[in-house]
C-alpha positions in Angstrom: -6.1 76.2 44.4 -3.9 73.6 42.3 -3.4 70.4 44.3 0.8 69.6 44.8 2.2 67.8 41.6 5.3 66.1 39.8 7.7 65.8 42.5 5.7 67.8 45.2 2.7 65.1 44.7 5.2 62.3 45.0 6.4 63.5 48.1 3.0 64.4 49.6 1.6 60.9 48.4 4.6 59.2 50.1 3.7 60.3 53.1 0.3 58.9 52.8 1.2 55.5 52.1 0.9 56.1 48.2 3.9 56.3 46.0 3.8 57.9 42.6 2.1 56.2 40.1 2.1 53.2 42.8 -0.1 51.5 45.1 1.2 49.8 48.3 0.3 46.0 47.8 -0.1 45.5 51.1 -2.4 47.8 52.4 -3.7 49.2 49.8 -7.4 47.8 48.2 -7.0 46.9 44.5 -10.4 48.2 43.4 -10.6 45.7 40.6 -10.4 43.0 42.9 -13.7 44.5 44.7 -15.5 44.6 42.1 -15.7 43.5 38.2 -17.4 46.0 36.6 -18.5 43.7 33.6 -20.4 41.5 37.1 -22.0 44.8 38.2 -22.6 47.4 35.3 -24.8 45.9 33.7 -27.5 45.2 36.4 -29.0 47.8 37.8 -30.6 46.1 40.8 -26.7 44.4 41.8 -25.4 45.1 45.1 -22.2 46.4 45.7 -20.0 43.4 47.3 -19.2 43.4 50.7 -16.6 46.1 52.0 -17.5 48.5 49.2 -19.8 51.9 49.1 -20.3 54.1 46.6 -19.8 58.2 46.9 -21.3 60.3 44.7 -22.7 63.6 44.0 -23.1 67.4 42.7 -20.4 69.9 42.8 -21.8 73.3 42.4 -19.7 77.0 41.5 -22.0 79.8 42.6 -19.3 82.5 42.0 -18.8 81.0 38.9 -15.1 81.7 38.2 -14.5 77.6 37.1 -17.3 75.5 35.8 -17.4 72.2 37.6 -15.6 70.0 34.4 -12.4 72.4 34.9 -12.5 71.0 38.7 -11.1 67.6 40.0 -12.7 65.1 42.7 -10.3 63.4 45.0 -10.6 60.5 47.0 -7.3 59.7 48.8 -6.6 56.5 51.7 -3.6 54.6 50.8 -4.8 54.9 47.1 -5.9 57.9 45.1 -8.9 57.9 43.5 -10.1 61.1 40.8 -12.9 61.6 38.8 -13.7 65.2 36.6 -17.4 66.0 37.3 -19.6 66.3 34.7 -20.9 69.7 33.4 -23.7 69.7 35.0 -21.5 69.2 38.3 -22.6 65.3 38.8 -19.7 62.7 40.1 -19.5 59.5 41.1 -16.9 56.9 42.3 -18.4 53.2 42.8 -16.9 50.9 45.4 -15.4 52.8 47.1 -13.7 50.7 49.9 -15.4 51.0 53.5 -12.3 53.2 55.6 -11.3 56.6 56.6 -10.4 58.5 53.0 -9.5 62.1 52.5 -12.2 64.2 50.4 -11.5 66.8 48.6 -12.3 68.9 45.1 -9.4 70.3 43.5 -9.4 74.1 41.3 -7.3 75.8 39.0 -8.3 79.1 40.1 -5.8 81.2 42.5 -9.0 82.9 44.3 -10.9 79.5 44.6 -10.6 77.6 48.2 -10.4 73.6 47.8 -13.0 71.7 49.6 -11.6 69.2 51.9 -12.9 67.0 55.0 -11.8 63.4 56.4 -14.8 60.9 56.1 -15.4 57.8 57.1 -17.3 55.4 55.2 -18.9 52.4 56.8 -20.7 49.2 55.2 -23.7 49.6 53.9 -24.2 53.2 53.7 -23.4 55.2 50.4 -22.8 58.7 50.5 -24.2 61.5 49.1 -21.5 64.6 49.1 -22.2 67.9 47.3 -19.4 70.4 47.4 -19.5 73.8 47.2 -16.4 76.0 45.7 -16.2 79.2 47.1 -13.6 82.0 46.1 -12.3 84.9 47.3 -11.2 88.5 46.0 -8.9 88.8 49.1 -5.0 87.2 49.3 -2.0 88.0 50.7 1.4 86.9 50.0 3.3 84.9 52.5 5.5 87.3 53.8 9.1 86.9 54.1 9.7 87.8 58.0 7.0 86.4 60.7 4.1 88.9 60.5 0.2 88.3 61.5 -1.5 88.3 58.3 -5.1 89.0 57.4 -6.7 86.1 55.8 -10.2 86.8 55.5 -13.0 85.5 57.2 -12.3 87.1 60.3 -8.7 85.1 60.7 -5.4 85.9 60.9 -2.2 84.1 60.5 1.7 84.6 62.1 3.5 83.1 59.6 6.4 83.3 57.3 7.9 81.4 54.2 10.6 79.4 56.0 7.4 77.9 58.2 6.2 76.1 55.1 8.7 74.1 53.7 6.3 71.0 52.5 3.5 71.8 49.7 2.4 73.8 47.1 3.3 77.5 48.5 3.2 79.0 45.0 -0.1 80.4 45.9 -1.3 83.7 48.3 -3.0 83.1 52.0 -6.7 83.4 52.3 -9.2 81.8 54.0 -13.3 81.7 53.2 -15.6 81.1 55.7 -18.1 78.0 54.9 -21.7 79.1 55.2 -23.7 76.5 57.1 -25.6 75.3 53.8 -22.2 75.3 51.9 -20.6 72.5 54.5 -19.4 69.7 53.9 -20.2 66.8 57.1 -18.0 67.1 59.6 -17.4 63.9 61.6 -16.7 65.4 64.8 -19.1 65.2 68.5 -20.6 68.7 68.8 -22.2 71.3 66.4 -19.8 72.9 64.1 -20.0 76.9 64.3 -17.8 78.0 62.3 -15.8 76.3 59.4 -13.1 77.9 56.7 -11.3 76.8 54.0 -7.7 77.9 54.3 -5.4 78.6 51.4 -2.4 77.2 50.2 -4.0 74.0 50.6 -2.5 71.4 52.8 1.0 72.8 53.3 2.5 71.9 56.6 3.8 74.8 58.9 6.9 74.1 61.3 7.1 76.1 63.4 3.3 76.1 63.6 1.7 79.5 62.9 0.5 81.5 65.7 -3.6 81.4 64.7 -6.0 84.0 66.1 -9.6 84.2 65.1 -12.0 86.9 66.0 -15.1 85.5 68.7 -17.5 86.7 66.8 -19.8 84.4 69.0 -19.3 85.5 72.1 -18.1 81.9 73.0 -16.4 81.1 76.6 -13.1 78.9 77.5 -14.5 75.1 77.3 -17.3 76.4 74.7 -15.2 75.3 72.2 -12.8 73.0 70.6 -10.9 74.1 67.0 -9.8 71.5 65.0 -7.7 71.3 61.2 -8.4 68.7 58.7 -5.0 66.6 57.7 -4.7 65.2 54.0 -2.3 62.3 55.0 -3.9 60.9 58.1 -8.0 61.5 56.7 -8.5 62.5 59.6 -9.0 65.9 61.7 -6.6 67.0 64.6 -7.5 68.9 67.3 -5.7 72.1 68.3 -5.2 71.6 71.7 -3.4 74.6 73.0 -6.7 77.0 72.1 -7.4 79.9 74.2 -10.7 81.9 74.2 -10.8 85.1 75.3 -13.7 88.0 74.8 -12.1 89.1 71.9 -10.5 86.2 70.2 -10.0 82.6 70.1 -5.9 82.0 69.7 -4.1 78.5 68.9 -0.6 76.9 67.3 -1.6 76.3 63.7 0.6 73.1 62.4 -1.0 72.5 58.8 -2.9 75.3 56.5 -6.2 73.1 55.5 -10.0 73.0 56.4 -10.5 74.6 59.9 -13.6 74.3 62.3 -15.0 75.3 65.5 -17.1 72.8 67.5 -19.7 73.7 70.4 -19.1 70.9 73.0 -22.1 68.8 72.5 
């Protein structure tokens, strides 16, 4: 799904600490000051400089509705940073500064999910991150009066349009559930079991949504913790009011974004 824009992206990159077409000068990196890439591009055996990693990668399509130049890379912390993969899916962003930074690839497509997760990037250690963008054939409007909606994937959704006031809601609700060699690292303590990508992409929901998801695992109360990725902070919050019964796990639902289950390790 298409990423907020004009005003919408303004508004959303305010709250993250990066206005429109602006960088914060005082907390945000100037990535040319990190690095000068006439010092480092032409020597292959050059180490980054301190404080900087690079993240790179291959983003693949297996249902092949977009091909992976008609996607977009994001990195976002205080600064955005985008890059349009190659054909063959290959991207790459080089010094990358060593912090928290939301990750995310970025369709066109109404039935393709976004794939989003918070990482963390420490000194020393490139990463290596290969998404995988996975559509859907089911969606459903957001209704007008609070009703539990079917997403997909074994979710549903109480929700209605005066809940989401913030981000893009031009598109339907859907989710898609992440297979285990489709995910992206999650940087949580525990075993992930389940993870979905949830459309409208990062649109806040006040009131949050009532969220009910079906325990197809059999899973017991303290089993489990749910968690939903957030854009603005890079980082994941826990949804602490979950309850697991046999038949489903139920929780408040405050943003529509990347959603996991973690075993307690």
């Amino acid at each position: 799904m298409t990423r907020p824009s004009g005003p919408l992206l303004a508004l959303v990159l305010a709250l993250a600490g990066c206005p429109s077409g602006a960088v914060d000068d005082d907390d945000a990196v100037d990535v040319d000051d990190v690095v000068d890439d006439d010092d480092v591009g032409d020597d292959d055996d050059a180490t980054p400089p301190e404080g900087c990693v690079s993240v790179s990668g291959t983003v693949t399509v297996p249902d092949g509705i977009s091909t992976p130049d008609q996607l977009r890379v994001d990195l976002c912390s205080g600064e955005c940073r985008t890059e349009t993969p190659e054909p063959d899916g290959s991207y790459a962003f080089d010094c990358v500064p060593v912090r928290s930074w939301a990750f995310d690839v970025v369709s066109g497509h109404p039935n393709e999910a976004n794939a989003f997760v918070p990482i963390s990037l420490e000194q020393g250690a490139d990463r290596v991150l290969d998404p995988v963008i996975l559509a859907t054939q089911f969606t459903q409007p957001v209704p007008s009066v609070a009703t539990e909606v079917g997403l997909g994937a074994g979710v549903w959704l109480t929700v209605d349009q005066s809940q989401l006031t913030l981000g893009d809601v031009s598109g339907d609700l859907f989710a898609v559930a992440v297979p285990p060699e489709a995910r992206l690292p999650v940087e949580l303590d525990g075993e992930v079991l389940a993870m979905w990508y949830l459309e409208p992409f990062d649109v806040p929901v006040s009131p949050p949504a009532a969220l009910r998801i079906q325990n197809s695992w059999g899973v017991a109360s303290g089993d489990v913790t749910a968690w939903v990725g957030s854009y603005i902070d890079a980082a994941w919050l826990p949804l602490n009011d979950l309850v697991v019964t046999d038949e489903a796990l139920t929780a408040s639902l405050p943003l529509i974004s990347t959603l996991v289950l973690i075993q307690a390790p």
